[in-house]
C-alpha positions as CSV (number, residue, x, y, z in Angstrom):
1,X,12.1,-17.2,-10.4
2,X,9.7,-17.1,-7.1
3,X,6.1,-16.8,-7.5
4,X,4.9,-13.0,-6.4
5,X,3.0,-12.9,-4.1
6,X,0.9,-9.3,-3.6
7,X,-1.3,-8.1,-1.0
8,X,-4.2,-5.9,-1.1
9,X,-5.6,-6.0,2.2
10,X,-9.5,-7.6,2.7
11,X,-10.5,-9.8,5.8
12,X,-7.0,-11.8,5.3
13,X,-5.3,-9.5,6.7
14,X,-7.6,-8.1,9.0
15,X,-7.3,-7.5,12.9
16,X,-9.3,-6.8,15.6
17,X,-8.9,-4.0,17.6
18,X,-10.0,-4.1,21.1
19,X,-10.0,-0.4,21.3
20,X,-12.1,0.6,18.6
21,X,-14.3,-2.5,19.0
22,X,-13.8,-3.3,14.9
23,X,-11.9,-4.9,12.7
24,X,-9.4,-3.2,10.7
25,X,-7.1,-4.2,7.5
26,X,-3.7,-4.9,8.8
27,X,-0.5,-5.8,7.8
28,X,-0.1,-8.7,5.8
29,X,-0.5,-11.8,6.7
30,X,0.4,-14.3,3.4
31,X,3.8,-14.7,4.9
32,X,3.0,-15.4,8.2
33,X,0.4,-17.9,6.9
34,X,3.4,-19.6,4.5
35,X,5.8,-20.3,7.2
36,X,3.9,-21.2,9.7
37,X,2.6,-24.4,7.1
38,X,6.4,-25.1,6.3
39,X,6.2,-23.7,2.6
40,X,9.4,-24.6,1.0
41,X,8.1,-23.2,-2.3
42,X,10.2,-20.1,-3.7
43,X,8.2,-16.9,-3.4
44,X,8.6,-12.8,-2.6
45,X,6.0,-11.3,-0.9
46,X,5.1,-7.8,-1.9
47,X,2.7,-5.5,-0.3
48,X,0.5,-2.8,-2.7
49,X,-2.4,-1.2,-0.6
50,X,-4.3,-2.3,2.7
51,X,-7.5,-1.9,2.0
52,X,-11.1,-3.3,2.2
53,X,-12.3,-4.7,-1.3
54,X,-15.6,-2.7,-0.9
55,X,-13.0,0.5,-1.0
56,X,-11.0,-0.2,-3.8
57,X,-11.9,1.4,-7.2
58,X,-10.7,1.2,-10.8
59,X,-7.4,3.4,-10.4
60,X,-6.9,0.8,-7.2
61,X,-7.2,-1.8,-9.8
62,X,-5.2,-0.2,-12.7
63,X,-2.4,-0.1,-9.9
64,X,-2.5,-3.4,-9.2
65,X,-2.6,-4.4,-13.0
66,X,0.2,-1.9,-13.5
67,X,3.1,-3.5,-10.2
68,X,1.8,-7.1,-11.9
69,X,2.6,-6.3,-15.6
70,X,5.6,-4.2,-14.3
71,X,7.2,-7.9,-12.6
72,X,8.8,-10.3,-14.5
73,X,7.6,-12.4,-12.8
74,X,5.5,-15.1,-14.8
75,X,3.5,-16.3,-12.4
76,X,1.1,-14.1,-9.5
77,X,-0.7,-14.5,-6.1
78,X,-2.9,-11.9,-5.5
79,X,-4.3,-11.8,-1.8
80,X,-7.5,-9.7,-1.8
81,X,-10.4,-9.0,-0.3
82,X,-13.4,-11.2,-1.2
83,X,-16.3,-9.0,-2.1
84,X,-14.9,-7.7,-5.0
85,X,-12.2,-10.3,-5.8
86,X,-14.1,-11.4,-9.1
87,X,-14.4,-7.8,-10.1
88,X,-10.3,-7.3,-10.3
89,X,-9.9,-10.7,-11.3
90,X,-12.1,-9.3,-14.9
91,X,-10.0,-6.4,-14.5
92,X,-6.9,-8.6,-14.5
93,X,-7.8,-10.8,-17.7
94,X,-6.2,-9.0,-20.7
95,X,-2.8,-9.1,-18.5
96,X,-0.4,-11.4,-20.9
97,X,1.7,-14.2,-20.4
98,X,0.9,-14.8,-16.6
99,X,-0.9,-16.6,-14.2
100,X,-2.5,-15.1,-11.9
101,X,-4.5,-16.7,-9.2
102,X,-6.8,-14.5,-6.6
103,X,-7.1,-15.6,-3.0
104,X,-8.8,-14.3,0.2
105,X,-10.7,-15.7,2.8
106,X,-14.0,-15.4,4.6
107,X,-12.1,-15.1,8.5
108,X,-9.3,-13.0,9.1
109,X,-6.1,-15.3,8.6
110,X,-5.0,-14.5,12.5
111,X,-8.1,-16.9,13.6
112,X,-7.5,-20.4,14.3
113,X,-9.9,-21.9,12.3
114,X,-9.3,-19.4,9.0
115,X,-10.0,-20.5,5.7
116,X,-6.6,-18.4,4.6
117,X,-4.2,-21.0,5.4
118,X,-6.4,-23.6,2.9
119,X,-7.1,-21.2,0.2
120,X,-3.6,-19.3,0.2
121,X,-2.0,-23.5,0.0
122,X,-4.6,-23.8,-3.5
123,X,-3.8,-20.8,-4.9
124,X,0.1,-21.5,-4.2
125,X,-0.4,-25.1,-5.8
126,X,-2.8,-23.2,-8.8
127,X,0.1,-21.0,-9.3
128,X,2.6,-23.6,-9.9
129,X,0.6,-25.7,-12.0
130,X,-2.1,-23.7,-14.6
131,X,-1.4,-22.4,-17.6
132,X,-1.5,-18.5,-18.2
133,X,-4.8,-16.7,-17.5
134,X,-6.3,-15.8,-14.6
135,X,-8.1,-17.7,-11.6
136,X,-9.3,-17.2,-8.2
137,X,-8.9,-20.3,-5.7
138,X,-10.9,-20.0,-3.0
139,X,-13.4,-23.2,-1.4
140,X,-10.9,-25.5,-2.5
141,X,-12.0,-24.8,-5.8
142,X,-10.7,-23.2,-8.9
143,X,-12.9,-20.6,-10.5
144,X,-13.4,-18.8,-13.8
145,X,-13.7,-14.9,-12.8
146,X,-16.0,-14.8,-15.7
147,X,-18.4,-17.3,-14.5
148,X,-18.2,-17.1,-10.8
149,X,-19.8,-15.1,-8.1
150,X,-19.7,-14.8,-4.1
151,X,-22.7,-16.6,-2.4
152,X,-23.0,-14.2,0.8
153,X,-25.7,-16.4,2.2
154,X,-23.3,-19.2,2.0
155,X,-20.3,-17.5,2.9
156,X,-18.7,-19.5,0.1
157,X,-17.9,-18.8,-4.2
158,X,-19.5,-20.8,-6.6
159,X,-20.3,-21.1,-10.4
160,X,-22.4,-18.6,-11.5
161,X,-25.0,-21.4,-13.1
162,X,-24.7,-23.1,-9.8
């Protein structure tokens, strides 16, 4: 069975448009990112919303539980925005016999020098490899949702006792 792969939006998959002079969620960009590193690994991509993390809200989240649950798929990459990434990561941890690993990065995956093509490559390992639970790889690091948090300063996520 492929690992699922589902996209949320955040800066992944965010473009810049000249036009408007911002950036904007686009369309995804996991795939992209996947064959452009030669990923021979077995996976569907599926997108549920494009949206900014700071936008989604708990029915956002109960949606994304809900397609994840739905799947029989045993294990999940989630692609998501990072400022709230731990928050559905906790929302995601009574979801049984999975693993799920969360993924985003700090530079919109279309830059050259994006941190999506490392992180989405660990979470794609993670996937493959952990037991059931939930996990967000990001840093080139593993984290537990419940003791983890997003070091803005440091553009980076850490431990929480850290």
């Amino acid at each position: 069975m492929p690992i699922m792969i589902y996209t949320t939006g955040g800066t992944i998959d965010k473009t810049y448009f000249d036009q408007k002079s911002e950036y904007q969620v686009g369309e995804p960009q996991a795939s992209g990112v996947l064959e452009r590193a030669n990923v021979v690994v077995d996976y569907e991509l599926v997108p549920i919303m494009q949206k900014d993390s700071l936008e989604l809200d708990d029915s956002d989240r109960e949606k994304i539980r809900a397609v994840i649950e739905s799947d029989p798929a045993e294990r999940v990459i989630v692609t998501h925005g990072t400022d709230t990434m731990i928050e559905t990561a906790k929302y995601l941890k009574h979801v049984p016999n999975k693993t799920i690993v969360l993924t985003g990065s700090m530079y919109p995956a279309q830059y050259r020098d994006s941190d999506a093509v490392f992180n989405l490559g660990c979470a794609l390992i993670a996937a493959q490899i952990l037991g059931h639970g939930v996990y967000i790889a990001m840093n080139g690091r593993l984290f537990d949702p419940q003791n983890s948090l997003k070091n803005v300063a440091l553009n980076r996520f850490e431990e929480k006792n850290t």
